[in-house]
C-alpha positions in Angstrom: 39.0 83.5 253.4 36.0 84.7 251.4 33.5 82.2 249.9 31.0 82.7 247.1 27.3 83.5 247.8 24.9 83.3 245.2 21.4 83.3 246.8 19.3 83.7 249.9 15.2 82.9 250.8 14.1 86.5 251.4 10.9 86.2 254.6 9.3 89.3 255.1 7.4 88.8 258.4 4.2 91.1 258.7 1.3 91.4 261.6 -1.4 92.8 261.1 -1.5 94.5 264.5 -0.2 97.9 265.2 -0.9 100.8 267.7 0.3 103.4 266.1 -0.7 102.8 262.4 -3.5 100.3 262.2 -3.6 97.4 260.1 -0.3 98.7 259.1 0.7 95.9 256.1 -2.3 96.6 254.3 -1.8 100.6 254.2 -2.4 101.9 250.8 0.9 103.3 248.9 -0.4 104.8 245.5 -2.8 101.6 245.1 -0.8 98.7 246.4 -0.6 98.0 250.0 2.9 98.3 251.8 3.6 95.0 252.5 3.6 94.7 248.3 5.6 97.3 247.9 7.9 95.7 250.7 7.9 92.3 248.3 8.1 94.1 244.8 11.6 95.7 246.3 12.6 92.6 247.8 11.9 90.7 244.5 14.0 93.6 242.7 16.9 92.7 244.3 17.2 89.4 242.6 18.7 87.6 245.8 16.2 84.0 245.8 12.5 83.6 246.1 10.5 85.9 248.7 7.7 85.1 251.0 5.7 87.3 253.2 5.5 85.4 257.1 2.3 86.5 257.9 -0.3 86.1 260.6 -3.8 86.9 259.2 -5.5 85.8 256.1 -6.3 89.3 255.1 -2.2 89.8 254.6 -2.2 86.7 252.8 -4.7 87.9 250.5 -3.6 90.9 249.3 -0.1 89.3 248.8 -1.1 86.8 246.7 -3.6 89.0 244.4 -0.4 90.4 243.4 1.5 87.6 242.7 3.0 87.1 245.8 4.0 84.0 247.6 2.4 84.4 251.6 2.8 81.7 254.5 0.3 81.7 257.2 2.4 81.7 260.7 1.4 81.0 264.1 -0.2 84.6 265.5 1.8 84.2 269.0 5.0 84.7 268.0 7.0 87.3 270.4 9.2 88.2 267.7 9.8 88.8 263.9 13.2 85.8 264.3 10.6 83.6 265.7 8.2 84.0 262.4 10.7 84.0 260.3 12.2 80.3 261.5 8.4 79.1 261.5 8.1 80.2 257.8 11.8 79.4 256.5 11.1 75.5 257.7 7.4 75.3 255.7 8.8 77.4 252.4 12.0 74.9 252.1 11.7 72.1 254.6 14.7 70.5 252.6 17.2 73.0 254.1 18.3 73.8 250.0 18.4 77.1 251.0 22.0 78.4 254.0 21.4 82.0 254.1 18.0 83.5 254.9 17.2 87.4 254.6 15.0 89.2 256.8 13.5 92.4 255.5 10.8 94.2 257.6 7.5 94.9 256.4 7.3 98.2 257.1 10.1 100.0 254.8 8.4 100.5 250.9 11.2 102.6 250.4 13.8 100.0 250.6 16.2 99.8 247.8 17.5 97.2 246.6 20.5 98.1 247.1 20.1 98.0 250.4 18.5 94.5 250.5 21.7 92.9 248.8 24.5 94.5 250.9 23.3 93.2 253.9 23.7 89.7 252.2 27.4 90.9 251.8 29.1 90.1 254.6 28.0 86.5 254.7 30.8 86.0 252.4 33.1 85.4 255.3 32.3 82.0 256.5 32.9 82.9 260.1 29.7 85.7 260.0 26.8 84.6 261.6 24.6 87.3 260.6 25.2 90.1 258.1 23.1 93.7 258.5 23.7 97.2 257.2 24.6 100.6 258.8 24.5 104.1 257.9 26.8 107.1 258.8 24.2 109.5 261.0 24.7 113.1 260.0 21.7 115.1 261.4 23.2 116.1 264.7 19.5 116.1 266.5 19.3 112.3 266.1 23.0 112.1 267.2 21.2 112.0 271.3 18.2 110.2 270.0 17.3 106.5 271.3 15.1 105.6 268.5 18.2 105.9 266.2 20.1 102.6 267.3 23.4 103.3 267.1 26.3 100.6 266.0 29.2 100.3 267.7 31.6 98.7 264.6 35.5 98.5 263.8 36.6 97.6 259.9 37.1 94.1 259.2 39.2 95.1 256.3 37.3 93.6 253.7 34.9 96.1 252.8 32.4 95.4 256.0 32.8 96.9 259.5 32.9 94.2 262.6 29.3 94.9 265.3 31.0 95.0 268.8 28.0 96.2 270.2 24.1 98.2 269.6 23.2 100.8 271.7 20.5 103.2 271.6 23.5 105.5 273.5 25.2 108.2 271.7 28.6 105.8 271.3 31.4 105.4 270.9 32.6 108.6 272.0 34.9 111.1 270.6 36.0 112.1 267.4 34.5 110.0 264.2 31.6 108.7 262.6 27.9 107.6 264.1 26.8 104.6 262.5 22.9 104.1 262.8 21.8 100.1 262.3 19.0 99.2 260.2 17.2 96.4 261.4 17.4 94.3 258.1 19.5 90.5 258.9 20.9 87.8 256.7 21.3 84.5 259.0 22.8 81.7 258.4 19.7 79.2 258.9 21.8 77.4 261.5 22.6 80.9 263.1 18.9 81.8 262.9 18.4 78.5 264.3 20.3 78.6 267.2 19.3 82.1 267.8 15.7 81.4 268.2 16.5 78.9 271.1 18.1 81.1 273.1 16.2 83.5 276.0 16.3 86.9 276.1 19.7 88.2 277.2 20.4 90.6 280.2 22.1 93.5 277.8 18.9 92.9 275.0 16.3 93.0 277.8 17.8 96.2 278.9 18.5 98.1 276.0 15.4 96.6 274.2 17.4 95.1 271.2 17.2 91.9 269.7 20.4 91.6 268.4 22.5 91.9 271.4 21.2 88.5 271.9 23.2 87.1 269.3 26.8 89.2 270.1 26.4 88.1 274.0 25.9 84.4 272.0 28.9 84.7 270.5 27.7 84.9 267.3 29.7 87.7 265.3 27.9 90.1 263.4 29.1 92.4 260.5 27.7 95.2 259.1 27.8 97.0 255.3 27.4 100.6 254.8 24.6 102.1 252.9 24.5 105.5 251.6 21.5 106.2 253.7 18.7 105.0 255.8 15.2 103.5 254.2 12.4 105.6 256.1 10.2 103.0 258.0 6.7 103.4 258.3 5.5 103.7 262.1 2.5 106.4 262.1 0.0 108.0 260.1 3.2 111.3 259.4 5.8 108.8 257.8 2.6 106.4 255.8 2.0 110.3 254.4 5.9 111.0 253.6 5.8 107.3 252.1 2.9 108.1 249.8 4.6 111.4 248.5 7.7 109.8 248.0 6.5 107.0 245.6 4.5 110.0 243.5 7.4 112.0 243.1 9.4 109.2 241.7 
């Protein structure tokens, strides 16, 4: 049976460290920096209040000079999940909020859209985590690991069921390649217990996060999107970013 969801508390978890794109959050995006751009389309999609889960006060600052709400997190965290619980228990230490919605900091091109329908499959009460998938076309990132691929069967209410993640080319034969996008609703008490457990064999060796949860137990379900939100990894895609937002 379905239930009704009405609202979420959207964390956006941002560090300002990055190898390949230095100070990465505070990039310039036709004069705000991409972690605002990352809020103002979070904000747009009108799900609950939104906080940026950040580790250095120079995050902080340029979040809240444009109205934004920023929460100062420990800087040792060893993952975005582990950020995310810190900030979800100092912005509503009440627990008024079930549902919370992780949106990386590094996609200003997110739609809203795209925000809301991974919210969507929380509306089965026995979905632990909701996320969102798109149908992968381009046949030269059919073979390529950096486009995780989900491995998903119809639940038959609108959402596809996650039996697995691989950065494989699966499932084999004929049909569709679904590529995951890395954007989670929990259920706090999902999020919760997710953030207790180790590292699992099949996420240490793929190198995903989420096969924590699935060898948990925890079921997963996916919407479909029409296509994926280009993240923001190196100098190229901050460029394709900046174009983008003139041209629209």
């Amino acid at each position: 049976m379905e239930t009704l969801l009405t609202a979420a508390l959207v964390i956006i978890p941002a560090r300002l460290a990055a190898t390949r794109l230095p100070r990465k959050p505070l990039a310039d995006i036709c004069g705000k920096p991409m972690i605002v751009r990352v809020l103002e389309q979070a904000q747009n999609a009108d799900i609950g209040p939104v906080a940026v889960a950040c580790d250095d006060k120079d995050i902080a600052d340029a979040v809240q000079d444009h109205g934004g709400r920023a929460i100062m997190t420990r800087p040792d965290h060893p993952s975005g999940s582990d950020r995310i619980q810190e900030a979800v228990n100092l912005v509503d230490p009440d627990g008024r909020y079930d549902v919370v919605l992780n949106v990386q900091g590094d996609v200003p091109l997110i739609a809203p859209e795209a925000i809301r329908a991974a919210f969507a499959p929380l509306t089965l009460p026995e979905v632990a985590i909701g996320t969102i998938m798109t149908e992968l076309t381009d046949p030269q990132f059919r073979d390529n690991p950096n486009f995780v691929k989900a491995v998903t069967t119809p639940n038959g209410l609108g959402h596809h069921r996650a039996l697995y993640f691989t950065r494989a080319t699966a499932p084999s034969g004929d049909g569709p390649l679904y590529q995951h996008i890395g954007i989670y609703a929990y259920r706090r008490a999902a999020l919760a217990d997710f953030v207790r457990l180790p590292p699992s064999p099949l996420e240490m060796r793929e190198k995903l996060e989420q096969l924590r949860a699935l060898e948990a137990g925890m079921r997963i379900d996916a919407s479909i999107i029409d296509s994926a939100p280009m993240d923001v990894n190196t100098p190229e895609d901050l460029e394709r970013a900046r174009e983008a937002y003139q041209a629209a």
